[in-house]
VEXTINU-338215 format. One record per residue: residue in one letter; x, y, z of N, C-alpha, C in turn; residue number from 1. Coordinates in Angstrom, 2 decimals. Each point is the difference from the previous one (the first is absolute). Layout:
BEGIN
  r      n_x      n_y      n_z     ca_x     ca_y     ca_z      c_x      c_y      c_z    k
  a        X        Y        Z        X        Y        Z        X        Y        Z  NUM
...
END
This chain:
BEGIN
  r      n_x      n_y      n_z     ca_x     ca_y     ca_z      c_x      c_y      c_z    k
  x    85.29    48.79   121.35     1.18    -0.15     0.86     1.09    -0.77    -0.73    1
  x    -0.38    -1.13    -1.05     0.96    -1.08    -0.06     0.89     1.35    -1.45    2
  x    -0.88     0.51    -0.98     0.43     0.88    -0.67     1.13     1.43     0.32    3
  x    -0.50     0.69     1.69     0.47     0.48     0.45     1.63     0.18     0.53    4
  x    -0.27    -1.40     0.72     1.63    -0.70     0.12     0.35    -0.62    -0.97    5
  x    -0.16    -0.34    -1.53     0.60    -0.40    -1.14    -0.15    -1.20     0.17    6
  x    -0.61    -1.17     0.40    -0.29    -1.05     0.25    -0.38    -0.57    -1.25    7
  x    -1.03     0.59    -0.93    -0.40    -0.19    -0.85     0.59     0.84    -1.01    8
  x     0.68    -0.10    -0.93     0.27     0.11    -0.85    -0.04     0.41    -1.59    9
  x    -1.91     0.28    -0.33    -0.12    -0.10    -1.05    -0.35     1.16    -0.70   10
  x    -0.39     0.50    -1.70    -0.20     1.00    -0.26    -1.27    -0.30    -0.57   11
  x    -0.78    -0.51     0.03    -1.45    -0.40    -0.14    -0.55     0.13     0.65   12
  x    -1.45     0.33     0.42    -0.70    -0.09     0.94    -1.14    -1.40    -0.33   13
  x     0.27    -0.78    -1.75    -0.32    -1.38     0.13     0.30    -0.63     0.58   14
  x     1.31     0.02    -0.45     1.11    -1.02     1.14    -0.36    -0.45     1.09   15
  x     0.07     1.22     0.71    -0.41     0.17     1.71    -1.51    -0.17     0.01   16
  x    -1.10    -0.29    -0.54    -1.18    -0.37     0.18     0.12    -1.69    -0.14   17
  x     0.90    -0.35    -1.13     0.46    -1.50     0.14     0.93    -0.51     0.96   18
  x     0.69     0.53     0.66     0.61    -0.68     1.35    -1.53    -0.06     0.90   19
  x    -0.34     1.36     0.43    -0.67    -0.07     0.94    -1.23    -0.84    -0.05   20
  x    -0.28    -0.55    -1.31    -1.45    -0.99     0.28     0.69    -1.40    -0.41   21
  x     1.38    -0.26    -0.39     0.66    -1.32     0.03     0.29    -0.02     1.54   22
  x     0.29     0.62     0.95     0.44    -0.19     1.59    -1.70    -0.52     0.50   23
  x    -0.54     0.87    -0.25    -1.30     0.23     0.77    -0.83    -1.41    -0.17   24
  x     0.41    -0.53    -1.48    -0.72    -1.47    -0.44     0.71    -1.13     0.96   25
  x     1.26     0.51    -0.29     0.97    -1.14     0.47     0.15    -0.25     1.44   26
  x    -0.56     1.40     0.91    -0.24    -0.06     1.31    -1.78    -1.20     0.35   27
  x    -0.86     0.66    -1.28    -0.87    -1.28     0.32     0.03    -1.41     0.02   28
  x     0.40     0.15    -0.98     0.60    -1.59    -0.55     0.71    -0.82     1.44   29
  x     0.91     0.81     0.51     0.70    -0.17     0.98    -0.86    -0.69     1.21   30
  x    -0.74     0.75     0.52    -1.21    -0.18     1.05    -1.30    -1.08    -0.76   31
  x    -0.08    -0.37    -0.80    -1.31    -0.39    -0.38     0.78    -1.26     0.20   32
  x     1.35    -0.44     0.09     1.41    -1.34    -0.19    -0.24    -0.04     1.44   33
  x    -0.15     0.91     0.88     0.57     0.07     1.20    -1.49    -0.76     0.60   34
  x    -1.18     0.34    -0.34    -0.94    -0.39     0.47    -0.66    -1.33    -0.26   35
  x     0.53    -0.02    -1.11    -0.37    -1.59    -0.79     0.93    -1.15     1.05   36
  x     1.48     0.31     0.21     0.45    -1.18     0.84    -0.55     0.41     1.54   37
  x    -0.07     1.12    -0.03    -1.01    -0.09     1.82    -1.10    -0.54     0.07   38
  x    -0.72    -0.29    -1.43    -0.89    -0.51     0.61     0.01    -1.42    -0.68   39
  x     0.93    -0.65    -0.36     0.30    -1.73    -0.37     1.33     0.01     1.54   40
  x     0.47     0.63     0.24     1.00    -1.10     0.93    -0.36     0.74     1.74   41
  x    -1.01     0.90     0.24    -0.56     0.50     1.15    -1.28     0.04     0.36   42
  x    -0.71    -0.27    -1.05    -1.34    -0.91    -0.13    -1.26     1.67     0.11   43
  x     0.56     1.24    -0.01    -0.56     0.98     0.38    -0.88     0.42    -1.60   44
  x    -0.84     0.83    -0.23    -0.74     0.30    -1.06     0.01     1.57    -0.30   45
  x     0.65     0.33    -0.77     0.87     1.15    -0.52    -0.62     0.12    -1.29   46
  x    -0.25    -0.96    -0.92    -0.26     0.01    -1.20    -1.68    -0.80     0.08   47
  x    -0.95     1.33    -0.30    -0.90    -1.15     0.06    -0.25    -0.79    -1.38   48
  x     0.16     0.34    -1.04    -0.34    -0.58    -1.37     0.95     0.89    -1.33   49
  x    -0.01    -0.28    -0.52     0.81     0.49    -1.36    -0.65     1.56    -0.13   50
  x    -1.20     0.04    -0.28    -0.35     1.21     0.10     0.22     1.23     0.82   51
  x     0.49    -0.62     1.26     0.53     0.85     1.03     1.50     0.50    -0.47   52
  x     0.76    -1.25    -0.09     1.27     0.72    -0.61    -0.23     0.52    -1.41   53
  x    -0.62     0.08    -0.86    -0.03     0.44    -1.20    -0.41     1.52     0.26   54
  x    -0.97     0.06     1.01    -0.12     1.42     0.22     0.69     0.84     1.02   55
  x     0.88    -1.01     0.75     0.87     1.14     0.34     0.84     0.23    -0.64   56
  x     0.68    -0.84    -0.99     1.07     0.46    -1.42    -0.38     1.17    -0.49   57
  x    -1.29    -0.19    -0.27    -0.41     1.35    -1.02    -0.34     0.93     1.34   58
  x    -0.15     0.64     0.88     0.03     0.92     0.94     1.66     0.56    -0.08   59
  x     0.62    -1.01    -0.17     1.48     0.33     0.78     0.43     0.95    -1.14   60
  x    -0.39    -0.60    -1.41     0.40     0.23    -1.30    -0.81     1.25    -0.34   61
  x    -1.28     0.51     0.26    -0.51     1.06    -0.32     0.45     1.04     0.86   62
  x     0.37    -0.17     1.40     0.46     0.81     1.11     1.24     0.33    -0.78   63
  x     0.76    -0.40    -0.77     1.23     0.75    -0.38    -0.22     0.23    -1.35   64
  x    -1.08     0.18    -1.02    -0.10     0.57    -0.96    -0.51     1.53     0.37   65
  x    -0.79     0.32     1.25    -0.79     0.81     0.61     1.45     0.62     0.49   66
  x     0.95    -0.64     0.46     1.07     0.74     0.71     0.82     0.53    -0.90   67
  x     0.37    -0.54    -1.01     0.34     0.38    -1.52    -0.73     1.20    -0.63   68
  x    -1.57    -0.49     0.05    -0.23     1.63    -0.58    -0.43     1.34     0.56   69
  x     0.08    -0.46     1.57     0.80     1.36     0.95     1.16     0.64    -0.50   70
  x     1.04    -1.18     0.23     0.87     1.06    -0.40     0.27     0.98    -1.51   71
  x    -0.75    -1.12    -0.91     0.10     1.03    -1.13    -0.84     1.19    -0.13   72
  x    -1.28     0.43     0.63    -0.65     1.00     0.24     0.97     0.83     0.72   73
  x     0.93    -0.40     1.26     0.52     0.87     0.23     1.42     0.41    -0.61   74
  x     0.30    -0.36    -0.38     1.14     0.20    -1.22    -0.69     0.73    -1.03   75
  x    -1.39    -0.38    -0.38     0.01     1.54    -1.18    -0.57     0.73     0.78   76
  x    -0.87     0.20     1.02    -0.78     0.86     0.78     1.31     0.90     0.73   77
  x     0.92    -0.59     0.64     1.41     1.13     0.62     0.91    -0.41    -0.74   78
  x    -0.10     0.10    -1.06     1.91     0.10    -0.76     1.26     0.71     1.28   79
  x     0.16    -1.04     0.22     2.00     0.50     0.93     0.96    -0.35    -1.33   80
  x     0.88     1.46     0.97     0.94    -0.71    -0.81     1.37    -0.59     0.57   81
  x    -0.11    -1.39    -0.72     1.03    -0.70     0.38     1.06    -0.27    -1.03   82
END
């Protein structure tokens, strides 16, 4: 979609595998921040141990290498042309 409406911009399909798993990290990163002060200034337990956030980093981070190499299967599997 974001390609569709020209949103994105690029003539790589690296490129665009590197936005999409720099957002996708940076969306974890985001939430793992979000849960750490919920649970120091709301007293709630979100994070149970390092290992918990370490493995949802790497979930978040493999979920968009996996989404990454969807789309390149389908990029050589249906060549469009754009």
């Amino acid at each position: 979609l974001a390609k569709k409406t020209n949103f994105i911009k690029t003539s790589y399909i690296f490129i665009d595998f590197i936005i999409v798993i720099s957002f996708v990290m940076s969306m974890g990163v985001l939430w793992e921040v979000y849960e750490l002060i919920s649970d120091t200034y709301f007293q709630t337990h979100a994070q149970i141990s390092n290992a918990d956030t370490m493995k949802d980093l790497i979930m978040d981070s493999s979920g968009a290498v996996f989404f990454c190499l969807g789309m390149l299967v389908k990029k050589l599997l249906f060549k469009t042309k754009s």
